[in-house]
Backbone as XML, in Angstrom:
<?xml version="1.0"?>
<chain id="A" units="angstrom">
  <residue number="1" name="UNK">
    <atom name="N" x="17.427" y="8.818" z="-11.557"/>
    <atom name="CA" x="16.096" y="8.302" z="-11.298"/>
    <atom name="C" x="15.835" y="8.380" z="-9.797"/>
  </residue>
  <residue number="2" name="UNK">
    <atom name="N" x="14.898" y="8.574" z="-9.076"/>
    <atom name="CA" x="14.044" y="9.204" z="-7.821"/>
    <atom name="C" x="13.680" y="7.560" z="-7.823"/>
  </residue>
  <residue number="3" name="UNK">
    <atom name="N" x="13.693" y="7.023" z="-6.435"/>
    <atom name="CA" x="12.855" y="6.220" z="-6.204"/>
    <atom name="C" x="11.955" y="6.265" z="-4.432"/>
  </residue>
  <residue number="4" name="UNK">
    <atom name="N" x="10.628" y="5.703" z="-4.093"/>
    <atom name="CA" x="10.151" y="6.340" z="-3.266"/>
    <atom name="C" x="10.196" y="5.268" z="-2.741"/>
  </residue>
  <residue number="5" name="UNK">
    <atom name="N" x="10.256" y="5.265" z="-1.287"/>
    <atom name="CA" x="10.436" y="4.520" z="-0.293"/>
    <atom name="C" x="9.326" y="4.613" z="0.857"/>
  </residue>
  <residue number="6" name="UNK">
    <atom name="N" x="8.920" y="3.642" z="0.672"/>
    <atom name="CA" x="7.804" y="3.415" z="2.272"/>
    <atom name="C" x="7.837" y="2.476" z="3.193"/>
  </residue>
  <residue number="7" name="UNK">
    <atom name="N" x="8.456" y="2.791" z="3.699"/>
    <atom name="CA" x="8.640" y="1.996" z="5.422"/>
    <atom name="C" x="7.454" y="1.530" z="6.237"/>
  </residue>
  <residue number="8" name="UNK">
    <atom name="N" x="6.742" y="0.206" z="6.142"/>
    <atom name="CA" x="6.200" y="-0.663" z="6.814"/>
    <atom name="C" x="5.923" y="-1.364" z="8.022"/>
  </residue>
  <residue number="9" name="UNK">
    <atom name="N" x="5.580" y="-1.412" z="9.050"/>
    <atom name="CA" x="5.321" y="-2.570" z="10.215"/>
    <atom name="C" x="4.976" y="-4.054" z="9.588"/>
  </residue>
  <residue number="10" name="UNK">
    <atom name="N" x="5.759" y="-4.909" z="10.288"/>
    <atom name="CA" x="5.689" y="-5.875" z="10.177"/>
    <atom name="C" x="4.046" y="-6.072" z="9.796"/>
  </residue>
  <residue number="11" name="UNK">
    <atom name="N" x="2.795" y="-5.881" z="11.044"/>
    <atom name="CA" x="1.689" y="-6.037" z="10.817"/>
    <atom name="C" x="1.049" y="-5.683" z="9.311"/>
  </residue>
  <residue number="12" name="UNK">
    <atom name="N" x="1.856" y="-4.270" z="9.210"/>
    <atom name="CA" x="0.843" y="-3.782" z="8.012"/>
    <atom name="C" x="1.440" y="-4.125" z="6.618"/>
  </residue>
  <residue number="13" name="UNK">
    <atom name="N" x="2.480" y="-5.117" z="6.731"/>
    <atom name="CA" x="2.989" y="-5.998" z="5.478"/>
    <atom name="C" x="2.674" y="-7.265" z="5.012"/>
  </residue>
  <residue number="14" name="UNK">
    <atom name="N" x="2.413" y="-7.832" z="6.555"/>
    <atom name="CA" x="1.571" y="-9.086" z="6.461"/>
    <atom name="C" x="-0.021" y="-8.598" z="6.265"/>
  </residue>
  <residue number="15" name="UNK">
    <atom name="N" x="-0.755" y="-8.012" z="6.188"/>
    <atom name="CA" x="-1.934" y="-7.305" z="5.840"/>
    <atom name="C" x="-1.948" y="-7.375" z="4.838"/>
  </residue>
  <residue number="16" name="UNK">
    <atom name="N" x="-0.860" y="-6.344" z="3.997"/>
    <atom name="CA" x="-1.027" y="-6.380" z="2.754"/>
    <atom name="C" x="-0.809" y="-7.884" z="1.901"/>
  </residue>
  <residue number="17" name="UNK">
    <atom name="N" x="0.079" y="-8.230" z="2.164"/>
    <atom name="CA" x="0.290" y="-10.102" z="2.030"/>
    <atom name="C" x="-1.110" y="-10.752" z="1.809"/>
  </residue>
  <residue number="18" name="UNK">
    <atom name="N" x="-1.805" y="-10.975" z="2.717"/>
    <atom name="CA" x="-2.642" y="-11.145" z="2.843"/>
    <atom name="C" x="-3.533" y="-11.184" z="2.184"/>
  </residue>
  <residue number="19" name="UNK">
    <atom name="N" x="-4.196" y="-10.216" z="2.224"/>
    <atom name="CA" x="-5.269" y="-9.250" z="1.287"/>
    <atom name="C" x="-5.314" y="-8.981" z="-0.320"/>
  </residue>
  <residue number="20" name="UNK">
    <atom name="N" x="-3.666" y="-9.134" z="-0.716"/>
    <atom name="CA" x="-3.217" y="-9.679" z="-1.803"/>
    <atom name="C" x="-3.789" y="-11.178" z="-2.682"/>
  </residue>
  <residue number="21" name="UNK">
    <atom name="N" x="-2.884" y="-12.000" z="-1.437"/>
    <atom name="CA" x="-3.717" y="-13.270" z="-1.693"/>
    <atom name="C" x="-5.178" y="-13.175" z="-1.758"/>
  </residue>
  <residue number="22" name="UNK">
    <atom name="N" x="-5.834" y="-13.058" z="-0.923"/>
    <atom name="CA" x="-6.796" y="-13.439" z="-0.724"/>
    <atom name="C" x="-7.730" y="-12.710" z="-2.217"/>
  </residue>
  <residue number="23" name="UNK">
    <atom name="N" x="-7.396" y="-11.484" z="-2.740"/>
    <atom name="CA" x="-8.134" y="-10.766" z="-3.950"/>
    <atom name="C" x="-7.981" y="-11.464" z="-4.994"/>
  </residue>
  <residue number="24" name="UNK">
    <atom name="N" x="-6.635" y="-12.108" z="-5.495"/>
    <atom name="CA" x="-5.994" y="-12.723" z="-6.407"/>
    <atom name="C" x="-6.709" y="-14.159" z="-6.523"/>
  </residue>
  <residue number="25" name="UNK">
    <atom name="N" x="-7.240" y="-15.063" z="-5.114"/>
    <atom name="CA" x="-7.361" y="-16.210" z="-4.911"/>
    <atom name="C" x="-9.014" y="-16.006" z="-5.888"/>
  </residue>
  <residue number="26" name="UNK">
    <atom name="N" x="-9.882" y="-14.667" z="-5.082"/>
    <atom name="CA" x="-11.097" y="-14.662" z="-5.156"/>
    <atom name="C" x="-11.670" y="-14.163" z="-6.693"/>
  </residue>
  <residue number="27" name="UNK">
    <atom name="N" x="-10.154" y="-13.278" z="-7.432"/>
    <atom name="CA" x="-10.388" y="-13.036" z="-8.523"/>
    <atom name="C" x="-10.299" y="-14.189" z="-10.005"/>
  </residue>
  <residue number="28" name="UNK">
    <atom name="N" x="-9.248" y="-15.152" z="-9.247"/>
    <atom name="CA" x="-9.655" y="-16.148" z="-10.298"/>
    <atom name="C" x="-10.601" y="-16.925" z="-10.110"/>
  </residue>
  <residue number="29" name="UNK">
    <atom name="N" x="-10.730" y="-17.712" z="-8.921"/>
    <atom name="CA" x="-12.273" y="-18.419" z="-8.678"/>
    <atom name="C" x="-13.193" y="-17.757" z="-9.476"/>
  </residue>
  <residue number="30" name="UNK">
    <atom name="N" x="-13.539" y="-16.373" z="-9.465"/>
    <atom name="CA" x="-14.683" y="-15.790" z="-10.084"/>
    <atom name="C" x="-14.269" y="-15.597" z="-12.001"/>
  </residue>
  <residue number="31" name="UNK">
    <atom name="N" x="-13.249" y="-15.896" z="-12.321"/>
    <atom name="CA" x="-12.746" y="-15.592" z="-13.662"/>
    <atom name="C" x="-13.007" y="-14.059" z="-13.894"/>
  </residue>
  <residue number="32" name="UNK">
    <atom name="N" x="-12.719" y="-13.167" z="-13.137"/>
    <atom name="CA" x="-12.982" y="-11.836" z="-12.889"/>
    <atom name="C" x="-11.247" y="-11.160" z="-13.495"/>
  </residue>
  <residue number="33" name="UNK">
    <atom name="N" x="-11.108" y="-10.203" z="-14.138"/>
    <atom name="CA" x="-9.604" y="-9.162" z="-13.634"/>
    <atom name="C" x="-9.746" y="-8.417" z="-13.078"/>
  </residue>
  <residue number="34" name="UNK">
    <atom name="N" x="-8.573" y="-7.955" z="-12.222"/>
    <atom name="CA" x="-8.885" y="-6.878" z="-11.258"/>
    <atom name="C" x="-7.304" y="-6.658" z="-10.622"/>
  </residue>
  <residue number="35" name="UNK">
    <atom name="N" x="-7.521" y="-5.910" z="-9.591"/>
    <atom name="CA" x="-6.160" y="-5.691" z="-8.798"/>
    <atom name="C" x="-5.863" y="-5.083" z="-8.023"/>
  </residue>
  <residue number="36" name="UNK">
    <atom name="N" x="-5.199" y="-4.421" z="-7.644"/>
    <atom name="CA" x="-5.522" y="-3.462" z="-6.075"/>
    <atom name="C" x="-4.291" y="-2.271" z="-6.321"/>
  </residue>
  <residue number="37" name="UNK">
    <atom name="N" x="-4.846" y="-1.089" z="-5.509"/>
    <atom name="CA" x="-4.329" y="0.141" z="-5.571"/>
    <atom name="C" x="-3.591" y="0.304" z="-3.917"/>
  </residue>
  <residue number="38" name="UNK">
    <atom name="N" x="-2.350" y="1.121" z="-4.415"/>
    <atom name="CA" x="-2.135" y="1.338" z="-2.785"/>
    <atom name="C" x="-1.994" y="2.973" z="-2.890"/>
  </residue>
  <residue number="39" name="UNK">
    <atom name="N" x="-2.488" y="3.412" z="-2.293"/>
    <atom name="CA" x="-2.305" y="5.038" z="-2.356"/>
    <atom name="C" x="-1.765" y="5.564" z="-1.004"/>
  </residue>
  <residue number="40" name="UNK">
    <atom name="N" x="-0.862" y="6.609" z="-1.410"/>
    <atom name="CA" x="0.044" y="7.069" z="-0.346"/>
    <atom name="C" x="-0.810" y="8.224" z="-0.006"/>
  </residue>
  <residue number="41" name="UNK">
    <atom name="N" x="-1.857" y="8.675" z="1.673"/>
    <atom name="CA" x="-2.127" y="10.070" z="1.806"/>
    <atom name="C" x="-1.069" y="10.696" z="2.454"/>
  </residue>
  <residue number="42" name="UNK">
    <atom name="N" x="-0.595" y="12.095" z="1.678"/>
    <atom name="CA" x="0.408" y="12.746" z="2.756"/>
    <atom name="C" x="-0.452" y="14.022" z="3.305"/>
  </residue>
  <residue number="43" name="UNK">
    <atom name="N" x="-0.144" y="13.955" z="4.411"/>
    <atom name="CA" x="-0.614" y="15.557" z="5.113"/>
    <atom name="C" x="0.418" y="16.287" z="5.299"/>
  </residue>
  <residue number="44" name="UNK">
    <atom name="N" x="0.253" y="17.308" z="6.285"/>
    <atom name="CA" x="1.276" y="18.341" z="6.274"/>
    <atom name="C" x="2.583" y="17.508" z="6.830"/>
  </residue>
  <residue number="45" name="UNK">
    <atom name="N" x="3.600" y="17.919" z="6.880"/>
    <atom name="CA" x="4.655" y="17.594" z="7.165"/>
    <atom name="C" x="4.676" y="17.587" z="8.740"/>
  </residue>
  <residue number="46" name="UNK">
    <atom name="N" x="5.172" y="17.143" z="9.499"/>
    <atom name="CA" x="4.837" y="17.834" z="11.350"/>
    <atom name="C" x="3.461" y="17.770" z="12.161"/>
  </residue>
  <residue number="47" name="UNK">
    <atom name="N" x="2.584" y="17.851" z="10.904"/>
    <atom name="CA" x="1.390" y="18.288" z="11.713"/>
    <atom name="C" x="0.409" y="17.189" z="11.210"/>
  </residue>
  <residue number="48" name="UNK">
    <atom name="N" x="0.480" y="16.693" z="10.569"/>
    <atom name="CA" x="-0.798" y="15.328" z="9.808"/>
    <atom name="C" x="0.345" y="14.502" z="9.459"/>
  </residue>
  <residue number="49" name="UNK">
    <atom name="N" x="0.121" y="12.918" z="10.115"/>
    <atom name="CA" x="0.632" y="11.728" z="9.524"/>
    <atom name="C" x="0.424" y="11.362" z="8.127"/>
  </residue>
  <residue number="50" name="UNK">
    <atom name="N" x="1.693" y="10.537" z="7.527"/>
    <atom name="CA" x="1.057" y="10.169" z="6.251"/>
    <atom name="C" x="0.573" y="8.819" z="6.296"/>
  </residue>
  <residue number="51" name="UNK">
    <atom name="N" x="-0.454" y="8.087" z="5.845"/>
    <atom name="CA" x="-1.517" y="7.457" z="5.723"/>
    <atom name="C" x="-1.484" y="6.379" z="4.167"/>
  </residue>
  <residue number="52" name="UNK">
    <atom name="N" x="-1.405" y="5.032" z="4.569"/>
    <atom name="CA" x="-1.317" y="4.371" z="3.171"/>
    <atom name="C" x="-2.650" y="3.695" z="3.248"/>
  </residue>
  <residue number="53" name="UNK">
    <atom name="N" x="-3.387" y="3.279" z="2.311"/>
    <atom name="CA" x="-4.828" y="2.579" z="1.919"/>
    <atom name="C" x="-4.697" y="1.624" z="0.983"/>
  </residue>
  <residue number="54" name="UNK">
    <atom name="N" x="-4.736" y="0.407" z="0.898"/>
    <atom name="CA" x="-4.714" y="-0.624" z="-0.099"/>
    <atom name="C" x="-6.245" y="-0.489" z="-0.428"/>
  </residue>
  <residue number="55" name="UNK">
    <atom name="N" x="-6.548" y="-0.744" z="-1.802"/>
    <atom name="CA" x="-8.004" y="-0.251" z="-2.304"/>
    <atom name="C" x="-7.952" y="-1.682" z="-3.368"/>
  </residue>
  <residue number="56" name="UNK">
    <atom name="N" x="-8.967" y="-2.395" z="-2.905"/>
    <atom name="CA" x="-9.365" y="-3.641" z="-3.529"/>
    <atom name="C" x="-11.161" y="-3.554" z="-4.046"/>
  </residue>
  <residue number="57" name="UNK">
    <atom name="N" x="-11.841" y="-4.473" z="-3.581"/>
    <atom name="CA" x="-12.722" y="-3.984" z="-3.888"/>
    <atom name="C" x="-13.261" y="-3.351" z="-2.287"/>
  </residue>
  <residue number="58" name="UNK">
    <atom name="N" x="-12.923" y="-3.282" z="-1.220"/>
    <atom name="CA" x="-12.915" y="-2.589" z="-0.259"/>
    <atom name="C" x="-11.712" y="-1.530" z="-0.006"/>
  </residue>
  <residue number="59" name="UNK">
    <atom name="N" x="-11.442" y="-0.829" z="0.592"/>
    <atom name="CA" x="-10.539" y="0.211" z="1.128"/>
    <atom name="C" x="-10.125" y="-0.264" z="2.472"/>
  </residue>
  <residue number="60" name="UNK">
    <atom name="N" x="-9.431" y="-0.568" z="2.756"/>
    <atom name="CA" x="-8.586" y="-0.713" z="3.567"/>
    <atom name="C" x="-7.515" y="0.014" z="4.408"/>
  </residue>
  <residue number="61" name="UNK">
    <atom name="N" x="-7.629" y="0.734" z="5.182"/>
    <atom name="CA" x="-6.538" y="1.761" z="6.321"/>
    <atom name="C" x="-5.515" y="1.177" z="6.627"/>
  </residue>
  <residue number="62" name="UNK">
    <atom name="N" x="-4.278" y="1.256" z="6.322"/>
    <atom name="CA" x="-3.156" y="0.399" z="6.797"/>
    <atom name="C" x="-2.407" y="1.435" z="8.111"/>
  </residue>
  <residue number="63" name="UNK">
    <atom name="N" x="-2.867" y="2.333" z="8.121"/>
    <atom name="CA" x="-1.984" y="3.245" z="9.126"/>
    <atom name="C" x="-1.099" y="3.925" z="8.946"/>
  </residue>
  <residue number="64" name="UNK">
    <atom name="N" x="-0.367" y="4.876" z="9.683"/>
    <atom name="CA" x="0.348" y="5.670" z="9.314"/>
    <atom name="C" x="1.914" y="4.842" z="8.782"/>
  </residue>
  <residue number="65" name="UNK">
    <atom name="N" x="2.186" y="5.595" z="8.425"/>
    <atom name="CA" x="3.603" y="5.089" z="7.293"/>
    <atom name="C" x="4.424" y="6.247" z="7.337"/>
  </residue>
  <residue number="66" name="UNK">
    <atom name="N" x="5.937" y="5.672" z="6.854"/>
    <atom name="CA" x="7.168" y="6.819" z="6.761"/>
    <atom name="C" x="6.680" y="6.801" z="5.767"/>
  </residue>
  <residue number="67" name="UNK">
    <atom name="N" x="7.739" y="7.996" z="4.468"/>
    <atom name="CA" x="8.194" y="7.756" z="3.120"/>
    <atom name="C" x="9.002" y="8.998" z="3.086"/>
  </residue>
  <residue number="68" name="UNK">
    <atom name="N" x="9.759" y="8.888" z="2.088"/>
    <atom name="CA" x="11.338" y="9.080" z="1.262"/>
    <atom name="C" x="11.567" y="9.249" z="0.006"/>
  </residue>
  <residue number="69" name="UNK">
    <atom name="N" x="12.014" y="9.878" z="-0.600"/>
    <atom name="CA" x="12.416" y="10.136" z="-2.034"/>
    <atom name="C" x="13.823" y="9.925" z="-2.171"/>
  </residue>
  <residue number="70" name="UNK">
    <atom name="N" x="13.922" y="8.929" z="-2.740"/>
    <atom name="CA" x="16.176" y="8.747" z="-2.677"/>
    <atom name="C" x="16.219" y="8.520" z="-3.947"/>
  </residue>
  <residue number="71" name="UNK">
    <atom name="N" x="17.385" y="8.763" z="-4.144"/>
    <atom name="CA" x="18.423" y="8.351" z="-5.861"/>
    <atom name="C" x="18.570" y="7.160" z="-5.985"/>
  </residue>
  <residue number="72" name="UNK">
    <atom name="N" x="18.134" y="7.002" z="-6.577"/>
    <atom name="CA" x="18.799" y="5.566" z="-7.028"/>
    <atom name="C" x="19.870" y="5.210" z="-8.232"/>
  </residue>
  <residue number="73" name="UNK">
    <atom name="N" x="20.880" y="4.761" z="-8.387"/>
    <atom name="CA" x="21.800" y="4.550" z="-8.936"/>
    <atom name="C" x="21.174" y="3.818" z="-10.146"/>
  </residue>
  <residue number="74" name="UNK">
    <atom name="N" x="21.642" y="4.263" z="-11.421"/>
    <atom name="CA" x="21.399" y="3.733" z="-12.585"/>
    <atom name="C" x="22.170" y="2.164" z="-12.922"/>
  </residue>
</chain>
């Protein structure tokens, strides 16, 4: 099994933290379901950073990000 790895800043973890709460807080107040997307953009390798976006009911830029494909032990 492949598992993918994305390496974070402190800032852009507490962001997501955050923003978490705060959707979750606003989605039950409203008796609404819902939930949030995080999408990984990759560009070229060398030449374009890769780019993560938490997508709530706004979009959100979290900034550039590592990521990794490793094994993971069964």
């Amino acid at each position: 099994m492949r598992k993918l790895e994305i390496t974070l800043t402190e800032e852009q973890y507490q962001h997501i933290q955050e923003e978490t709460r705060y959707v979750n807080r606003t989605h039950l107040s409203e008796g609404v379901f819902g939930g949030y997307e995080l999408c990984l953009h990759v560009g070229v390798p060398d030449v374009f950073g890769c780019t993560l976006e938490l997508k709530t009911n706004n979009s959100i830029d979290l900034g550039e990000v590592e990521w990794k494909f490793t094994n993971q032990e069964s």
